[in-house]
N, C-alpha and C positions, 0 to 999 in steps of 0.2 A: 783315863778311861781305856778298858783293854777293845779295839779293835772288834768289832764283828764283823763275823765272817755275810760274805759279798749273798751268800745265798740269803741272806735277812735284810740284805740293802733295800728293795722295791718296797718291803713292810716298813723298817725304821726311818725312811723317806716321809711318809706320812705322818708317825710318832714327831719326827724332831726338828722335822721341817720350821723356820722361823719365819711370820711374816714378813713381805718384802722391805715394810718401812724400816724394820730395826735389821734385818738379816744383815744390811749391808752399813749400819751404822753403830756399831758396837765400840765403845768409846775406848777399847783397849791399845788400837793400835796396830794393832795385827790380828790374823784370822785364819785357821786352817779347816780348809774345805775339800770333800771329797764326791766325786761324781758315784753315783748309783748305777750308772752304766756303760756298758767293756764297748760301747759302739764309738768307735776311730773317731767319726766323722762332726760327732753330738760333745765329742770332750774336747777334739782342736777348737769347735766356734766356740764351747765354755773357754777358753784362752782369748782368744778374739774379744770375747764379748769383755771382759773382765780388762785386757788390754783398755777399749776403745770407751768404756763405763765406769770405772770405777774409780775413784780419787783416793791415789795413792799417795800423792801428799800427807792424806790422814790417817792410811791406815795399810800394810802390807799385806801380802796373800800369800798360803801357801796351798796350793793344788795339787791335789794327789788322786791320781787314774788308773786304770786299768783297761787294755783294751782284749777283745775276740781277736783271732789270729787278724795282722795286716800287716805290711808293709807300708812305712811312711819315709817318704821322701822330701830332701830339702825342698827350697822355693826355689834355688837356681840348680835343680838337676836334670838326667835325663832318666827316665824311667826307663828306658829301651838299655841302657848304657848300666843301669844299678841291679836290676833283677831281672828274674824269668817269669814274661807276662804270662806266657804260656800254662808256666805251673801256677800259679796265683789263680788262673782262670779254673785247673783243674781243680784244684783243692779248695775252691772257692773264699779264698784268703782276699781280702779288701784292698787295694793300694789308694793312698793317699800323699796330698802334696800340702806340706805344712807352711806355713808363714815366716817361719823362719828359715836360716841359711844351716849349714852343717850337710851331713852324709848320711845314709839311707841306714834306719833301724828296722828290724822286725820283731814286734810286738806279740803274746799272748798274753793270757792268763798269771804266766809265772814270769812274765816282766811286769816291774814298776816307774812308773812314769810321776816324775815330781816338777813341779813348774811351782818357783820364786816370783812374783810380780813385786816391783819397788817402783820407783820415779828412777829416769834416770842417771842419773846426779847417786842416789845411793846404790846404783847396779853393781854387783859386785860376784862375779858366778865363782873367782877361789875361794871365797868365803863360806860363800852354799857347799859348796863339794866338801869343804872342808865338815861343813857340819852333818854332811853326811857322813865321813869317814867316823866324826867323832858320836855317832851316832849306832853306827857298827862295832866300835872300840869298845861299846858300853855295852853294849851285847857280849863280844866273844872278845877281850881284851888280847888272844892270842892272835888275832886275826893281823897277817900282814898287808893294808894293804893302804893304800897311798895315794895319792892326786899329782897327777903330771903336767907336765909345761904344755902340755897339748889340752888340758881341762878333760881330760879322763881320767876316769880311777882304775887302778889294777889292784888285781890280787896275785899275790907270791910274785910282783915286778912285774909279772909277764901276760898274765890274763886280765882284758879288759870285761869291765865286769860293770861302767859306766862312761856313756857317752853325754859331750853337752851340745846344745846349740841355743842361741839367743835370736830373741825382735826387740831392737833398739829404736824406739819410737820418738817422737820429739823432746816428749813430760815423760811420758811414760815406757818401762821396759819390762822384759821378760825373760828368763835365765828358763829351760829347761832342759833335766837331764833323763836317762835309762836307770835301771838298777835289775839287772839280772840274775833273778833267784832262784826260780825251775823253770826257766822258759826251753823247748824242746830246740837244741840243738840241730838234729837233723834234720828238718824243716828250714832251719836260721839260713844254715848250710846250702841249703840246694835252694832257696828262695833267693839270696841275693848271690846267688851266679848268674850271669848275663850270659846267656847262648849266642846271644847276635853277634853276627860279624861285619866287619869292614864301616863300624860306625866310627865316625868322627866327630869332634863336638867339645866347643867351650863350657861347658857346663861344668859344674862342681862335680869332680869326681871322690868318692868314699875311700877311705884309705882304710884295707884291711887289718884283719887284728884277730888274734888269738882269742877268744872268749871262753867264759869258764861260769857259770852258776855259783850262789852264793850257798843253795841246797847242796851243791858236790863238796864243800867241802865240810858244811855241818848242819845235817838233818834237819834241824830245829830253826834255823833261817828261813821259816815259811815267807812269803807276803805278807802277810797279817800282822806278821812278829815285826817285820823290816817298817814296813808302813809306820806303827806306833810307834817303835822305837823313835824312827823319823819326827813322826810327830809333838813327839816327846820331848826332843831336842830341840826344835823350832820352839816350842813353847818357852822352856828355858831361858835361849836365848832372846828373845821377844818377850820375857815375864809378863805372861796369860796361863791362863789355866788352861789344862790339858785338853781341849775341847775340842776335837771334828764334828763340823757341819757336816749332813750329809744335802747336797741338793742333789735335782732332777733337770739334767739337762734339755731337757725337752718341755723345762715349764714355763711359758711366754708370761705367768703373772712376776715370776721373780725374776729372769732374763729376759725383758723387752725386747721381741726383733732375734730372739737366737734361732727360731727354724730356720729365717731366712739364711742365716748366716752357715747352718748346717748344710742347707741344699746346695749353696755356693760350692763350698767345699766337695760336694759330691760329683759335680760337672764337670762333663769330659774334657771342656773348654778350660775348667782348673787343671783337672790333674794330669793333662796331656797336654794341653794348649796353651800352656806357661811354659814348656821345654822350652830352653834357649836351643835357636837353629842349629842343625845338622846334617851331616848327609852321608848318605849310604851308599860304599863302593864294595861292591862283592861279587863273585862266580858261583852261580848256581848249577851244580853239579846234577844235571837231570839224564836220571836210566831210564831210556824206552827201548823197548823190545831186546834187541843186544847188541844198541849201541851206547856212549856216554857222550853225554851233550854238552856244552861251556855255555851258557848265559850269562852275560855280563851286565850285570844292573845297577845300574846310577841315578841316586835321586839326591834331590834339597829338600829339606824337611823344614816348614817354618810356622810356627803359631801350631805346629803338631799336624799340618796338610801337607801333603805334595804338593810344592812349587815347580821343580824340575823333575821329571822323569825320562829316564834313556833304556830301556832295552836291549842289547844287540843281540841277536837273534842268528841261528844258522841259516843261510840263505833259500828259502824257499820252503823253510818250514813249517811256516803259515804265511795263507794271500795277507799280503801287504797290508789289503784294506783292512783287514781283521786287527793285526796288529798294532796300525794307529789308531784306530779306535779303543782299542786295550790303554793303549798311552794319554791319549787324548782324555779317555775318561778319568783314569788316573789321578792328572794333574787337576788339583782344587780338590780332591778327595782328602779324607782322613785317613791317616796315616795308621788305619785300623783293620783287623780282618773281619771285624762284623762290615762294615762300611763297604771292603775291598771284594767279600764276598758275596752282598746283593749286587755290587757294581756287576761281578762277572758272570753271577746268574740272568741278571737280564741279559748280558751282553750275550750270553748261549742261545737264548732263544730265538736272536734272529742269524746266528751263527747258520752255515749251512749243512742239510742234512745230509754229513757225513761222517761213518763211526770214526775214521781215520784222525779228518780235522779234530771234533769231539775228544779224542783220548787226548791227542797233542793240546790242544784248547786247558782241556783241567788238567794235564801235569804241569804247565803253564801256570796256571791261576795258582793251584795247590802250591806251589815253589814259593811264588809273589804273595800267598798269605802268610805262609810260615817264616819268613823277612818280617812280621809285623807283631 
């Protein structure tokens, strides 16, 4: 079956949709399923769910997604430490925090996302990559390109062109990887640069890599084309007939319990509040009028709140009392500028009326948001 294209997904959802009792009980053995929607948060709990429900004992899965621009992050990372929340904020690009372990990817349109579900006892993620390469081979048989000891695949040796990570459950596993076809580089590029300084932190850090599009090197490598292909190959190997499911991620009669599982994933308390502890040692370089100021700020970051916060301040640049209360408030806050920035608007208003304090006050706060 050749692929349709995603702008017909929401229509053919309805057409091929299979009732729940046989959807998931197809007696071949294996099953390839593709979600109807590019939304991050709706395709990780299709993972979760299919993990935590489905009896892989009897029958294997193959999931193939696509998301709207987002950055997704392992389970033991730090978001502050992988990207620029900052620009994610402007360009209103999603971040998320996956179930599994590995290093921070950025996803659109013209990335491909495949997730292996086995028992397992049959997990085996060089064999997937492999079938993916052999998958790609049968497309452009000139195509150089290879699986490495680190479970990525390059192209021409040098360009990583797929990432893996796995959830190792007790019965049940889950192998997934990238496949980058047209996804927008200069986004990729300035989205997982980390501006922050003076952060410290056990967390899984991302090991860079040279990336290259699977369109740069021949036109005709759409998604569509890569997807089937893929699918194609899984079938083979799994002798079933060529057939993608399309479901709807957002349908509680054929995924019991997935909104919950979606809202989960969206919570600040997930995708911030699972950072393993950190803390932040840096000099804020603050220009008022025409002088240059040294601020020195130290905090512990735990469960994604300020536990420790330290200040040191030039002496008499703000009343004392101002300042502990700045700190005081601080500590137990979210380690966020929406959070950091109602804290130090109320905290102006009983500030005193003074333009002086006032200016020194928000280049203050402004300094202590842009840290977050």
């Amino acid at each position: 079956m050749v692929l349709q294209s995603f702008k017909n997904c929401l229509w053919l959802s309805c057409v091929l949709r299979t009732p729940k009792a046989c959807f998931w009980s197809t007696a071949s053995g294996a099953l390839i399923i593709q979600s109807v929607s590019n939304d991050v948060y709706q395709n990780l709990a299709v993972e979760d769910w299919i993990h935590d429900h489905m009896d892989l004992e009897k029958q294997q899965v193959l999931f193939l997604w696509r998301n709207s621009p987002a950055v997704v992050i392992g389970r033991h990372q730090n978001p502050w430490q992988e990207c620029n929340l900052r620009l994610l904020r402007q360009k209103n690009i999603k971040l998320a925090r996956r179930r599994s372990g590995g290093g921070t990817v950025y996803h659109d349109l013209g990335n491909i996302n495949l997730t292996f579900f086995t028992t397992r006892k049959k997990y085996e993620r060089m064999e997937n990559l492999k079938l993916v390469v052999k998958a790609l081979k049968a497309l452009r048989p000139q195509l150089d390109v290879r699986v490495t000891d680190r479970y990525d695949i390059l192209l021409d040796r040098q360009y990583k062109i797929s990432g893996t990570a796995a959830k190792l459950g007790r019965t049940s596993a889950y192998h997934h990887c990238t496949l980058l076809c047209n996804a927008d580089k200069f986004v990729l590029s300035s989205v997982l640069k980390s501006p922050y300084k003076g952060l410290k932190s056990n967390a899984t850090p991302s090991v860079p890599a040279l990336v290259k599009n699977l369109f740069e090197e021949d036109p005709s490598l759409t998604s569509e084309v890569l997807l089937d292909a893929i699918a194609k190959e899984y079938a083979v190997q799994h002798q079933i007939d060529h057939h993608i499911t399309l479901i709807n991620p957002a349908d509680e009669t054929l995924l019991p319990g997935i909104s919950n599982k979606t809202k989960e994933l969206q919570t600040w308390e997930w995708v911030y509040g699972k950072t393993p502890k950190f803390s932040v040692s840096t000099c804020l370089n603050m220009a008022y009028k025409d002088s240059l100021l040294e601020v020195k700020v130290n905090m512990d970051v735990k469960h994604g709140r300020i536990e420790v916060c330290n200040i040191d301040l030039p002496e008499q640049w703000l009343p004392p009392g101002l300042y502990s209360e700045l700190v005081k408030n601080l500590t137990g806050s979210k380690f966020c500028p929406n959070e950091t920035t109602t804290l130090v608007t109320t905290l102006l208003r009983v500030c005193p009326q003074d333009n002086e304090l006032h200016s020194r006050w928000s280049l203050l706060c402004e300094n202590m948001i842009r840290l977050m």
